[in-house]
Every structure is written in C-alpha cells, then in structure tokens.
PDB file with SEQRES, HELIX, SHEET and CRYST1 records, atoms N, CA, C and O in Angstrom:
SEQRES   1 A   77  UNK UNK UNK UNK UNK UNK UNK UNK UNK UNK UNK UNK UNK          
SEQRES   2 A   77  UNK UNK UNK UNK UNK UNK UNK UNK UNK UNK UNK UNK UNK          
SEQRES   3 A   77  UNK UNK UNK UNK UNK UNK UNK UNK UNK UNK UNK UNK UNK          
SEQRES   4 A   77  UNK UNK UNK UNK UNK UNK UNK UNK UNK UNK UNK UNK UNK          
SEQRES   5 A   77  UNK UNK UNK UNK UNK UNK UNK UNK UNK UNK UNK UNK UNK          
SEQRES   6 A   77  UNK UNK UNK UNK UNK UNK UNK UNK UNK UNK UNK UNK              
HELIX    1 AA1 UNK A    4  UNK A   19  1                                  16    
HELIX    2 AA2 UNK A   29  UNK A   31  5                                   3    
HELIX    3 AA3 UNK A   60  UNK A   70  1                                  11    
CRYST1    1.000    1.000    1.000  90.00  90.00  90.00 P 1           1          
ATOM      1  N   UNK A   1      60.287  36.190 -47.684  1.00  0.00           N  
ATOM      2  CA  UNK A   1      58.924  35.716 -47.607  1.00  0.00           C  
ATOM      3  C   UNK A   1      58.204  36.301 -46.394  1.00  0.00           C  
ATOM      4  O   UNK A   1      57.063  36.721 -46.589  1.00  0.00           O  
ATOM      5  N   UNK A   2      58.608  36.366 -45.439  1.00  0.00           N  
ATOM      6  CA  UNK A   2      58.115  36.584 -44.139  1.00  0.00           C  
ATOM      7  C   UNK A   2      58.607  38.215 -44.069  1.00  0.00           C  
ATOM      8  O   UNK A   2      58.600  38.724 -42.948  1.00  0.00           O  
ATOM      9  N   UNK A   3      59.006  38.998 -45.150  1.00  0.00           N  
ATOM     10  CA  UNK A   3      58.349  40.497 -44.946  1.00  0.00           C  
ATOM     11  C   UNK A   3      57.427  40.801 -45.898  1.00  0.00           C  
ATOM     12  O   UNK A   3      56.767  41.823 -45.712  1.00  0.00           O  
ATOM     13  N   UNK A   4      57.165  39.956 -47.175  1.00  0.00           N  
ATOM     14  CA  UNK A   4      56.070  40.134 -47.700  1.00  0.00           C  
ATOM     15  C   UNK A   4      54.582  39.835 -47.337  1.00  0.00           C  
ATOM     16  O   UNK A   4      53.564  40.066 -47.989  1.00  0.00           O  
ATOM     17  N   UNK A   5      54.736  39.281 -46.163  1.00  0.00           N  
ATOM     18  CA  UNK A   5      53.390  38.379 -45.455  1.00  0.00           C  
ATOM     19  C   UNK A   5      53.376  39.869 -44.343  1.00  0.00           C  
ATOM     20  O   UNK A   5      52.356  40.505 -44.078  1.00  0.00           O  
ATOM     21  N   UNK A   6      54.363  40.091 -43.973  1.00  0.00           N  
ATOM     22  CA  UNK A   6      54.290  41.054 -43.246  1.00  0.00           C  
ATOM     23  C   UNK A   6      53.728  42.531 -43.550  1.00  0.00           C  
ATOM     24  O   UNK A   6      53.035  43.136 -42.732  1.00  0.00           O  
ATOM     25  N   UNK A   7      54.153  43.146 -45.016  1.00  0.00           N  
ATOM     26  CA  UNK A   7      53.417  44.124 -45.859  1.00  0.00           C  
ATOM     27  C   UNK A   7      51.866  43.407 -45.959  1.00  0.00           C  
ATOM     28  O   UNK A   7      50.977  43.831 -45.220  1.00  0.00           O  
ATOM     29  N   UNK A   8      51.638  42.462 -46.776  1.00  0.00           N  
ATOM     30  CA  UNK A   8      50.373  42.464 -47.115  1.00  0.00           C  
ATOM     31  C   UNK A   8      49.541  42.233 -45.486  1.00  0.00           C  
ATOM     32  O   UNK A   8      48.668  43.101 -45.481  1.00  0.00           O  
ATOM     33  N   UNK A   9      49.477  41.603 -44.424  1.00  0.00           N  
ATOM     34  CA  UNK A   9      48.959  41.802 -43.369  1.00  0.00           C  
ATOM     35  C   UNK A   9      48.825  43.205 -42.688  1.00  0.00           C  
ATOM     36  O   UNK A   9      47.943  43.497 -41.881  1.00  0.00           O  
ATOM     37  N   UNK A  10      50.021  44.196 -43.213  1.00  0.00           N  
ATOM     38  CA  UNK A  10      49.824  45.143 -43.149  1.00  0.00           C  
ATOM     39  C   UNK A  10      48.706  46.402 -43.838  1.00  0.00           C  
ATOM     40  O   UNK A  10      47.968  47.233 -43.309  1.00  0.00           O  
ATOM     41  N   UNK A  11      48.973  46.102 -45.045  1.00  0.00           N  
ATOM     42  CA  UNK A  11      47.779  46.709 -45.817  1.00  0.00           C  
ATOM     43  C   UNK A  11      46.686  46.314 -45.507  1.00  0.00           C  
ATOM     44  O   UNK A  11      45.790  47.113 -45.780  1.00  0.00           O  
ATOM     45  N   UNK A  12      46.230  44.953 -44.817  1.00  0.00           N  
ATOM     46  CA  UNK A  12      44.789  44.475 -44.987  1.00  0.00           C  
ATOM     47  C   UNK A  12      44.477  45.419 -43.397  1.00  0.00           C  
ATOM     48  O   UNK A  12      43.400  46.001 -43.271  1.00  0.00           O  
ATOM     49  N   UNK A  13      45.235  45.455 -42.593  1.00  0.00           N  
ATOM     50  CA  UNK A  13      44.654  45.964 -41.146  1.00  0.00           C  
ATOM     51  C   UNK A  13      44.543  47.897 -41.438  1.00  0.00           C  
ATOM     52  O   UNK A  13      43.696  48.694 -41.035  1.00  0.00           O  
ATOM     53  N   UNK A  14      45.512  48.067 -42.104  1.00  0.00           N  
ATOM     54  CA  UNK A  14      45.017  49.558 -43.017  1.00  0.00           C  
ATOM     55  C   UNK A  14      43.844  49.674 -43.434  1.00  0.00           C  
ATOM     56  O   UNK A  14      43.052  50.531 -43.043  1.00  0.00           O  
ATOM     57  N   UNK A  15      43.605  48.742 -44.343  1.00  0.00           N  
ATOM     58  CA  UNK A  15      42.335  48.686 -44.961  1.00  0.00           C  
ATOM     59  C   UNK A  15      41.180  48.822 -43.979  1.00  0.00           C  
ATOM     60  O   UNK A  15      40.368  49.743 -43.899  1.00  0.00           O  
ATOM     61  N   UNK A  16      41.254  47.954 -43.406  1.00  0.00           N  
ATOM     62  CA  UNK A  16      40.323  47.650 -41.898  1.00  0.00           C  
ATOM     63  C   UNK A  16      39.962  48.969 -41.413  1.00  0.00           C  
ATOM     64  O   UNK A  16      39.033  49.585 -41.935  1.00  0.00           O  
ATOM     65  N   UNK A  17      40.624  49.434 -40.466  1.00  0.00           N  
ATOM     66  CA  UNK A  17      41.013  50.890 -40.209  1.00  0.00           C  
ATOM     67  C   UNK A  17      40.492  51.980 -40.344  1.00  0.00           C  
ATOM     68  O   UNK A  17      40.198  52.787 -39.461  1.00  0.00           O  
ATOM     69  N   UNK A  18      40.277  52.101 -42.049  1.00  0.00           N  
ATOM     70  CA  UNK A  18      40.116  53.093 -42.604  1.00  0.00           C  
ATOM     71  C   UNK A  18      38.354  52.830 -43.339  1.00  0.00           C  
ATOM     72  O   UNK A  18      37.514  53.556 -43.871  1.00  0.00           O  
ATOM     73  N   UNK A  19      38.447  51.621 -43.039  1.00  0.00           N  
ATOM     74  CA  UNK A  19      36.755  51.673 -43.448  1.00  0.00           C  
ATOM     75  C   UNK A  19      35.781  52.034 -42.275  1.00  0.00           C  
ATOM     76  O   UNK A  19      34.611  52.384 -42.429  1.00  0.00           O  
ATOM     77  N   UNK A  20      36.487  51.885 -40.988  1.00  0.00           N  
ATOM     78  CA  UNK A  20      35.824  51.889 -39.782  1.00  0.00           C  
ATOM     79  C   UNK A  20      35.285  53.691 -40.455  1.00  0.00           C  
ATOM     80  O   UNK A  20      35.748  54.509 -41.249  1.00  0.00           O  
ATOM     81  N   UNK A  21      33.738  53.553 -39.306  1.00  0.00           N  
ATOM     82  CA  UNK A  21      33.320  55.070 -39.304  1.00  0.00           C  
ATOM     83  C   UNK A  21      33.940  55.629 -38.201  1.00  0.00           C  
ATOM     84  O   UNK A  21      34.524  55.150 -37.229  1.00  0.00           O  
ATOM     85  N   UNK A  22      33.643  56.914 -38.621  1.00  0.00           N  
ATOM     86  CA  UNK A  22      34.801  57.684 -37.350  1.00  0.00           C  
ATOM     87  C   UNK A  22      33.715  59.044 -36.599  1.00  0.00           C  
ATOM     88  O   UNK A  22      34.026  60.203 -36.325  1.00  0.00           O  
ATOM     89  N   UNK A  23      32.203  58.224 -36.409  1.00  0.00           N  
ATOM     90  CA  UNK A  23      31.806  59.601 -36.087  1.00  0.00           C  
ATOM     91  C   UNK A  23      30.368  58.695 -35.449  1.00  0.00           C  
ATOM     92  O   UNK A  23      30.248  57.528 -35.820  1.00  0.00           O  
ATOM     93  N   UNK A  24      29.596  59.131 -34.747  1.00  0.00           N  
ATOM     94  CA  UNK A  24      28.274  58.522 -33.893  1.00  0.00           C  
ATOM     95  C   UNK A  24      27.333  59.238 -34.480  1.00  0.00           C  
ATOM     96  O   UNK A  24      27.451  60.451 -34.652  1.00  0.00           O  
ATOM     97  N   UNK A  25      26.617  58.761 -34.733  1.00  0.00           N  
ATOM     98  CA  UNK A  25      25.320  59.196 -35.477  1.00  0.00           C  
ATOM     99  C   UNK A  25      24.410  58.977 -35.043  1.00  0.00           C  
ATOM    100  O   UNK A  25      23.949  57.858 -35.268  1.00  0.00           O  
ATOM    101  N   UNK A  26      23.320  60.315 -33.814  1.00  0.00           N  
ATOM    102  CA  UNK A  26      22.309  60.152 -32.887  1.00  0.00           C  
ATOM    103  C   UNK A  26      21.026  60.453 -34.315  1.00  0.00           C  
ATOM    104  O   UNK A  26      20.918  60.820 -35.485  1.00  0.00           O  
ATOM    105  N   UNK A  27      20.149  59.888 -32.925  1.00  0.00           N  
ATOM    106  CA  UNK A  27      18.806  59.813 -33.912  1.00  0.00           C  
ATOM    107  C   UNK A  27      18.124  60.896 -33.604  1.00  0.00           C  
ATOM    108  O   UNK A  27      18.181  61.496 -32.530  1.00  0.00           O  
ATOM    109  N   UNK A  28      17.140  61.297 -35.001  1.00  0.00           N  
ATOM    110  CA  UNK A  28      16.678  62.504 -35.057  1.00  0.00           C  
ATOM    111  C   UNK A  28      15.971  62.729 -33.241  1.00  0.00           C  
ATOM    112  O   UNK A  28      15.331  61.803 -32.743  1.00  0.00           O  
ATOM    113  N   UNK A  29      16.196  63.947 -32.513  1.00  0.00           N  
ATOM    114  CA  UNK A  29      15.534  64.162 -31.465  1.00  0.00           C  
ATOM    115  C   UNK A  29      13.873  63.766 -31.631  1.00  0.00           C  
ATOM    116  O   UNK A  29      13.446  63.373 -30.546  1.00  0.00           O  
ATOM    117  N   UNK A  30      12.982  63.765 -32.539  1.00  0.00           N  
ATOM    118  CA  UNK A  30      11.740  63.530 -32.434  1.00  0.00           C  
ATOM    119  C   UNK A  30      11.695  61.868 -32.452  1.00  0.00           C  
ATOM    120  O   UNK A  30      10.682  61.245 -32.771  1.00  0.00           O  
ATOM    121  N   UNK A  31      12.652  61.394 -32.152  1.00  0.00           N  
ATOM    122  CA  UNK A  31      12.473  59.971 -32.354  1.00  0.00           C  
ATOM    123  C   UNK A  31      12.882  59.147 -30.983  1.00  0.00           C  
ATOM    124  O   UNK A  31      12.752  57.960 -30.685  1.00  0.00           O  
ATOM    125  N   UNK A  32      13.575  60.575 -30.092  1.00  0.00           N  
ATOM    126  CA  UNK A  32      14.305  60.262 -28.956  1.00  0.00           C  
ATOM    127  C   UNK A  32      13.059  60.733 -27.679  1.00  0.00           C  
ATOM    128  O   UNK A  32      13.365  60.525 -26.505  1.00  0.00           O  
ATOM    129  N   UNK A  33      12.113  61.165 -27.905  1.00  0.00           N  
ATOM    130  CA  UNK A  33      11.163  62.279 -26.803  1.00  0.00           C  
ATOM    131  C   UNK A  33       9.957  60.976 -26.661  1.00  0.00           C  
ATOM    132  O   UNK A  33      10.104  59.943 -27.314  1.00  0.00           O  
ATOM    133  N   UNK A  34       8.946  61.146 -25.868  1.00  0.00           N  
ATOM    134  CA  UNK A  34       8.170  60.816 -25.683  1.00  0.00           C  
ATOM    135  C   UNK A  34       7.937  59.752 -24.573  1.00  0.00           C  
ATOM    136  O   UNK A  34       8.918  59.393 -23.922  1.00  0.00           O  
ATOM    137  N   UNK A  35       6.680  59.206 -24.299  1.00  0.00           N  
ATOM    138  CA  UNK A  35       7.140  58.127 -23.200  1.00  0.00           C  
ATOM    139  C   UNK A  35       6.815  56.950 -23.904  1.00  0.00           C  
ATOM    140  O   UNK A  35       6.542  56.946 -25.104  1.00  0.00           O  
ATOM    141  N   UNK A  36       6.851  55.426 -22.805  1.00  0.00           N  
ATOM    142  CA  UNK A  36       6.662  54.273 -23.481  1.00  0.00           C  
ATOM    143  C   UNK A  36       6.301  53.888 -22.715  1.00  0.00           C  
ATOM    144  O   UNK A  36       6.780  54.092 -21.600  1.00  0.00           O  
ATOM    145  N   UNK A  37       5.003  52.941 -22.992  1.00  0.00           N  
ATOM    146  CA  UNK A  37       4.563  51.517 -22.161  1.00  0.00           C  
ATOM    147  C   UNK A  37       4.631  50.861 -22.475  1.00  0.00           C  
ATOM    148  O   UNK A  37       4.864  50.582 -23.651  1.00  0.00           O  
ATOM    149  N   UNK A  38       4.356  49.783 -21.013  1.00  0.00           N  
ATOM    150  CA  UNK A  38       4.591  48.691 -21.562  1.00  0.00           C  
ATOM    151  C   UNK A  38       3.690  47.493 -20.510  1.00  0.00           C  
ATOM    152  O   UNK A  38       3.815  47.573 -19.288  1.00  0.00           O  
ATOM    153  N   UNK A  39       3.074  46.747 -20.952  1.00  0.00           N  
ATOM    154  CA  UNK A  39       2.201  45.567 -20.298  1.00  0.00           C  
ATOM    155  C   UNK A  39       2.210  44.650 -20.077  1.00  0.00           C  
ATOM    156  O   UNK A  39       1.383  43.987 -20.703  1.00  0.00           O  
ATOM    157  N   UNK A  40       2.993  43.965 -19.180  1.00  0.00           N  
ATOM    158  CA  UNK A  40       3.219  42.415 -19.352  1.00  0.00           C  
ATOM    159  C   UNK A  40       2.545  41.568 -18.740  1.00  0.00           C  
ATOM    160  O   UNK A  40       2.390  41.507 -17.521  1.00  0.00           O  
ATOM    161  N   UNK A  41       2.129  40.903 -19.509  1.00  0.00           N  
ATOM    162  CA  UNK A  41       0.976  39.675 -19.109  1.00  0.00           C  
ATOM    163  C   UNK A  41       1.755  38.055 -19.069  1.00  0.00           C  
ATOM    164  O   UNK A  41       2.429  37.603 -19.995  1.00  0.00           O  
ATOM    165  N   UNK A  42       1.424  37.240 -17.565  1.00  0.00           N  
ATOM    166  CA  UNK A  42       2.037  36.409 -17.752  1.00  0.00           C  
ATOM    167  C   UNK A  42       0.771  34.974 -17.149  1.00  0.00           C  
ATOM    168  O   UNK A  42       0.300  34.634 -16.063  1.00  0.00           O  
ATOM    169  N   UNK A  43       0.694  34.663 -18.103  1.00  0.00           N  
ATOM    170  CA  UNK A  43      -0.927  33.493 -17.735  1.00  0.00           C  
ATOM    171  C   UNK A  43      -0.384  31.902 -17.687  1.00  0.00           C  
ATOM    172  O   UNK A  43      -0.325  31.276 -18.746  1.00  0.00           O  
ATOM    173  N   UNK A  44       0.018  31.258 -16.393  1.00  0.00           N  
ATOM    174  CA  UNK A  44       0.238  30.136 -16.313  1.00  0.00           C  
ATOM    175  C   UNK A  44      -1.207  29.368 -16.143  1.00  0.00           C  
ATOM    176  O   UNK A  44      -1.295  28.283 -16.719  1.00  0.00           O  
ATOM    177  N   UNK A  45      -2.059  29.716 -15.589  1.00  0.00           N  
ATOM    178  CA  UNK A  45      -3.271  28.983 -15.135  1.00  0.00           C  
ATOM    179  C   UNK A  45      -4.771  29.408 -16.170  1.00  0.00           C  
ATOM    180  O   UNK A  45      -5.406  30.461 -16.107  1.00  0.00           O  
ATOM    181  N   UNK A  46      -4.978  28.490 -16.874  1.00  0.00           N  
ATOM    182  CA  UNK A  46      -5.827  29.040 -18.069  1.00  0.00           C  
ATOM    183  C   UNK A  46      -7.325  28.368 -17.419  1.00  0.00           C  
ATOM    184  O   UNK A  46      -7.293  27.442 -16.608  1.00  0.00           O  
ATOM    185  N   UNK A  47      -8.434  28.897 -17.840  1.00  0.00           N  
ATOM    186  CA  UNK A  47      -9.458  28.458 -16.959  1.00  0.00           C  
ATOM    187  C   UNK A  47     -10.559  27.564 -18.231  1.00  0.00           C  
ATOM    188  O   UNK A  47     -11.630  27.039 -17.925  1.00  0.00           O  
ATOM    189  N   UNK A  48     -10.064  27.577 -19.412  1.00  0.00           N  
ATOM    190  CA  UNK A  48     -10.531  26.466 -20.158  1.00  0.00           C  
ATOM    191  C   UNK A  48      -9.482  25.102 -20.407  1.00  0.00           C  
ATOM    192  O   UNK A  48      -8.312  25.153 -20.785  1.00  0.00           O  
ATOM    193  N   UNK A  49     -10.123  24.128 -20.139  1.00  0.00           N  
ATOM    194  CA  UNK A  49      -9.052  22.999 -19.925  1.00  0.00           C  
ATOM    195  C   UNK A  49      -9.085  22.151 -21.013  1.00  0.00           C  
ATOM    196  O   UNK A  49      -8.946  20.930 -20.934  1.00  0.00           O  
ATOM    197  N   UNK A  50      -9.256  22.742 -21.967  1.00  0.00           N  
ATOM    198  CA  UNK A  50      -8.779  22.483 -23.378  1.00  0.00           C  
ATOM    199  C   UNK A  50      -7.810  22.631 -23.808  1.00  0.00           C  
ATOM    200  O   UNK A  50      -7.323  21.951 -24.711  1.00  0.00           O  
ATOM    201  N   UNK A  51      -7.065  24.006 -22.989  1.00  0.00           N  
ATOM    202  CA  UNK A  51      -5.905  24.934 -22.988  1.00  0.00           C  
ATOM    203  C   UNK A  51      -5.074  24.117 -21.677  1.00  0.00           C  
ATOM    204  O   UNK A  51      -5.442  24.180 -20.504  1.00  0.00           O  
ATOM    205  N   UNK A  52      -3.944  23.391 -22.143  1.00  0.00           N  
ATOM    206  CA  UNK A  52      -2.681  22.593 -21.010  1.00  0.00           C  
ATOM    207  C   UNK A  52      -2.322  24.235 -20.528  1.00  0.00           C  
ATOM    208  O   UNK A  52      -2.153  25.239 -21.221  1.00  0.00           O  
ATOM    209  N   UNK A  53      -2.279  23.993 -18.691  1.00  0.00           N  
ATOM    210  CA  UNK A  53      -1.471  25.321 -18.299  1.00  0.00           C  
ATOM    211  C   UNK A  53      -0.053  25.314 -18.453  1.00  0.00           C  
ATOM    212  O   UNK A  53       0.470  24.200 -18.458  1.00  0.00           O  
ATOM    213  N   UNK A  54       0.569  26.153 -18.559  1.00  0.00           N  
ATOM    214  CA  UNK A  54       1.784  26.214 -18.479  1.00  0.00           C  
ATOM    215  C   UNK A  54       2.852  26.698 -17.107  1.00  0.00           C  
ATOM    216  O   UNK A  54       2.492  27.619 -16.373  1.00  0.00           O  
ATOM    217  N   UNK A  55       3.824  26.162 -16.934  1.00  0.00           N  
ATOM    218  CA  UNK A  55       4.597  26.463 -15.873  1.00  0.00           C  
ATOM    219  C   UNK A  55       5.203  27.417 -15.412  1.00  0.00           C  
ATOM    220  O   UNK A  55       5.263  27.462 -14.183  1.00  0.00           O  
ATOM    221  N   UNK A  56       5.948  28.654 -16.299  1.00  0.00           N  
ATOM    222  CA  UNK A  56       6.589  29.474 -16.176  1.00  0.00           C  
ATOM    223  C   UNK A  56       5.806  30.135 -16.734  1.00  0.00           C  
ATOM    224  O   UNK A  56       5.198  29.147 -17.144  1.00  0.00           O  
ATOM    225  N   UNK A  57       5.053  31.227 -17.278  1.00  0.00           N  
ATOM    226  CA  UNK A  57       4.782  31.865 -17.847  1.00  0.00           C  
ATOM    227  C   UNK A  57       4.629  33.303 -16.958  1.00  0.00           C  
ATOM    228  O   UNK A  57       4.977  34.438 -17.283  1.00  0.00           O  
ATOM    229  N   UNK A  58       3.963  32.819 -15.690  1.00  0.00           N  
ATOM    230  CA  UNK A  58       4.489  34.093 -14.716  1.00  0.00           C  
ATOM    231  C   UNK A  58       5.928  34.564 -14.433  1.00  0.00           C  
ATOM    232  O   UNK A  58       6.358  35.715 -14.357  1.00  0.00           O  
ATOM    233  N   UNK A  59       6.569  33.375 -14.296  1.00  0.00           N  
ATOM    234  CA  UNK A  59       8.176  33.651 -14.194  1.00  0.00           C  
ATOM    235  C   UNK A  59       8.691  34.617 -15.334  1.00  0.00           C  
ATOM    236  O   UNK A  59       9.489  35.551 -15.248  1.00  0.00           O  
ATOM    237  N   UNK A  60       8.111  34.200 -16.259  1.00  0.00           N  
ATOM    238  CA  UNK A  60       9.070  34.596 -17.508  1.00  0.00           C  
ATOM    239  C   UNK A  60       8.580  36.374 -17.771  1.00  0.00           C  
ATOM    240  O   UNK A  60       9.260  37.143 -18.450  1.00  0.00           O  
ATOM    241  N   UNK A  61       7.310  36.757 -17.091  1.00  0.00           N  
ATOM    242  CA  UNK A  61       6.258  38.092 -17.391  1.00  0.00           C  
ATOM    243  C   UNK A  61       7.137  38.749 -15.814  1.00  0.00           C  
ATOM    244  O   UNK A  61       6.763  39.829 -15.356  1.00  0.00           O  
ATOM    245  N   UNK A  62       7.907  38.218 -15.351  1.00  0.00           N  
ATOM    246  CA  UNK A  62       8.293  38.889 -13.776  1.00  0.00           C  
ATOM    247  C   UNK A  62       9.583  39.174 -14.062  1.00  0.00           C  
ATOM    248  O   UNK A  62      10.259  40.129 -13.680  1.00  0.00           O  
ATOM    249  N   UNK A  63       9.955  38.003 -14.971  1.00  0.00           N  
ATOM    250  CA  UNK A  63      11.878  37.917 -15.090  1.00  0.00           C  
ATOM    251  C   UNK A  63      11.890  39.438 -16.019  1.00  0.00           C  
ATOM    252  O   UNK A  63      12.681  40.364 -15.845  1.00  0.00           O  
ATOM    253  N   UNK A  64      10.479  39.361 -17.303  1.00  0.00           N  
ATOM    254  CA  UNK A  64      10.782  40.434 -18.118  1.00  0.00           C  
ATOM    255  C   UNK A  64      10.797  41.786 -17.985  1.00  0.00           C  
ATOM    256  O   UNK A  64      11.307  42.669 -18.676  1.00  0.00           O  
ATOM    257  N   UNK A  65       9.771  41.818 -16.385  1.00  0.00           N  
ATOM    258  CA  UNK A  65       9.577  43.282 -15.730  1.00  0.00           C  
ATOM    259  C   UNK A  65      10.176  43.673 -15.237  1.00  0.00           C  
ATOM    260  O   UNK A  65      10.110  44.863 -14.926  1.00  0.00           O  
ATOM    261  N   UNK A  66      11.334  42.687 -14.800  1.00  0.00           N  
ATOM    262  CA  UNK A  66      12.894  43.042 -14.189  1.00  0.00           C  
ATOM    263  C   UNK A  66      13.432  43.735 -14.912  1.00  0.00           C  
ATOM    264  O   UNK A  66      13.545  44.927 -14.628  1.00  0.00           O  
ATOM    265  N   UNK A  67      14.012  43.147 -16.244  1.00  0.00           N  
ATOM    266  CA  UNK A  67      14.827  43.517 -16.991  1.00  0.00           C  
ATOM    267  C   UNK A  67      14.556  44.456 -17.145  1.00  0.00           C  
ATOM    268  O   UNK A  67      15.376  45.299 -16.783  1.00  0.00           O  
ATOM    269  N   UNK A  68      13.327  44.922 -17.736  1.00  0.00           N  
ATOM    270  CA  UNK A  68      12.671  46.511 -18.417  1.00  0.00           C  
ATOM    271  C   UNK A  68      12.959  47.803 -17.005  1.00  0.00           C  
ATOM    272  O   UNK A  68      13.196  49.007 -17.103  1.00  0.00           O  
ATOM    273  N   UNK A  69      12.852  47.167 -16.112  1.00  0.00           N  
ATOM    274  CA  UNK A  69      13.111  48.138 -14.921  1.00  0.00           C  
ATOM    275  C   UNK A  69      15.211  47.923 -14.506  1.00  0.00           C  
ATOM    276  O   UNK A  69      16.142  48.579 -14.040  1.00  0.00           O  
ATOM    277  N   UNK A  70      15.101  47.401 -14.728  1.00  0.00           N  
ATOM    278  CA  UNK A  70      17.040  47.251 -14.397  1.00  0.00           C  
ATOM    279  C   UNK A  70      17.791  47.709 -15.585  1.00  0.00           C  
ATOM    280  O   UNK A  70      18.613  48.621 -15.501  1.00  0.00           O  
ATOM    281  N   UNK A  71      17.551  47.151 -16.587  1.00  0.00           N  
ATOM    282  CA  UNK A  71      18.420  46.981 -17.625  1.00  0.00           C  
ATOM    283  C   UNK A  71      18.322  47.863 -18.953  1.00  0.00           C  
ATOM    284  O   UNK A  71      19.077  47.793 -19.923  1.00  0.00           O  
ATOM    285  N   UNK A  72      17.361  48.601 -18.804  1.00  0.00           N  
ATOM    286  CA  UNK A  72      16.453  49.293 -19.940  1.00  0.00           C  
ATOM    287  C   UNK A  72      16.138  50.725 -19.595  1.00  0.00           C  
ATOM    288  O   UNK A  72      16.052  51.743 -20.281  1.00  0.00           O  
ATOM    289  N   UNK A  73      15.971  50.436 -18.108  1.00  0.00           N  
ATOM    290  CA  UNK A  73      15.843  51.558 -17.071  1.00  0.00           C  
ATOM    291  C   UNK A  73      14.138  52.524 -17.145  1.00  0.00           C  
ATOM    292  O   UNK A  73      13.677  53.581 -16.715  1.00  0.00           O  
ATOM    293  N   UNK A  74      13.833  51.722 -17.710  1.00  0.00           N  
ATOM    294  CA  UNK A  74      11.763  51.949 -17.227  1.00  0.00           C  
ATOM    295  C   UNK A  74      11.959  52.495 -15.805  1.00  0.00           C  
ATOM    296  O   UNK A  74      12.805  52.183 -14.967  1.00  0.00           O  
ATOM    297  N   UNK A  75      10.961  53.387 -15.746  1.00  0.00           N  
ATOM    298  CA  UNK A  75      10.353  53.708 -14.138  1.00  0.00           C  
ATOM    299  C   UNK A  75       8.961  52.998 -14.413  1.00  0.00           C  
ATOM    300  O   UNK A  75       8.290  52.744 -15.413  1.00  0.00           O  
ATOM    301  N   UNK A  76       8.845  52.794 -12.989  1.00  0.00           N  
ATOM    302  CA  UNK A  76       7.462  51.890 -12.678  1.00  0.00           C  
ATOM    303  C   UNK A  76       6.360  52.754 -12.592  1.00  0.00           C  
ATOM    304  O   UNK A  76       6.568  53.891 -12.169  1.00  0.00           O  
ATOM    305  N   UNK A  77       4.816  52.301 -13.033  1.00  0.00           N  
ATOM    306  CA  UNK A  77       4.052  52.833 -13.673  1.00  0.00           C  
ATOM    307  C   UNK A  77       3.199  52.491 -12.744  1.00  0.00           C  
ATOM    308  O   UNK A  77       2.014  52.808 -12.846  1.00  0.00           O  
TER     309      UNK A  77                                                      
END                                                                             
C-alpha cells in the first residue's frame, strides 16, 4: 500500500513539473520605452463644509510617493 501511494504521489509531482513553463517571456520592447507620470493628490482639508474632512488623506498621498520612489524606483520630477 504505502509504495503505491508512493508511485502515484510520484506521478502527480511529475505532472506538476512538467507543466511548469520553462522559459521568461519579456514584453514587446515598445511596451518597455517611454516615461511615466505620475500625480498624487492628497486633500485632507476640504473648503466646502458640506464635504466632512478627512484625516489621512495627506498621509496616505506621502506614504504613496514613497513607495513610487523606493519601491517602483520613480525618479523625482
């Protein structure tokens, strides 16, 4: 019993294996060129008071300009 569990666990990680792709597939160069912007607006203090301000909203437009410059690797504009 316990070498037939052993074959078929075997075939299934074969299987596995062999479906994997075996090759990286870059994107067409005209899709890789050019530059990008980007604008982040972050409005905690709204000047119609119809509109509740919100608390973080600068935080969250500062946390995101981080990331885009750290993590993404933007140069600053």
């Amino acid at each position: 019993m316990l070498k037939h569990r052993f074959i078929i666990v075997l075939f299934f990680y074969c299987g596995v294996l062999i479906s994997q792709k075996k090759s990286i597939q870059l994107a067409p160069e005209s899709l890789t060129t050019g530059n990008v912007y980007g604008l982040i607006i972050g409005i905690s203090d709204y000047q119609n008071t119809l509109i509740p301000d919100l608390k973080y909203a600068h935080n969250d437009a500062q946390n995101f300009y981080n990331f885009l410059i750290v993590q993404c690797w933007w140069e600053r504009f």
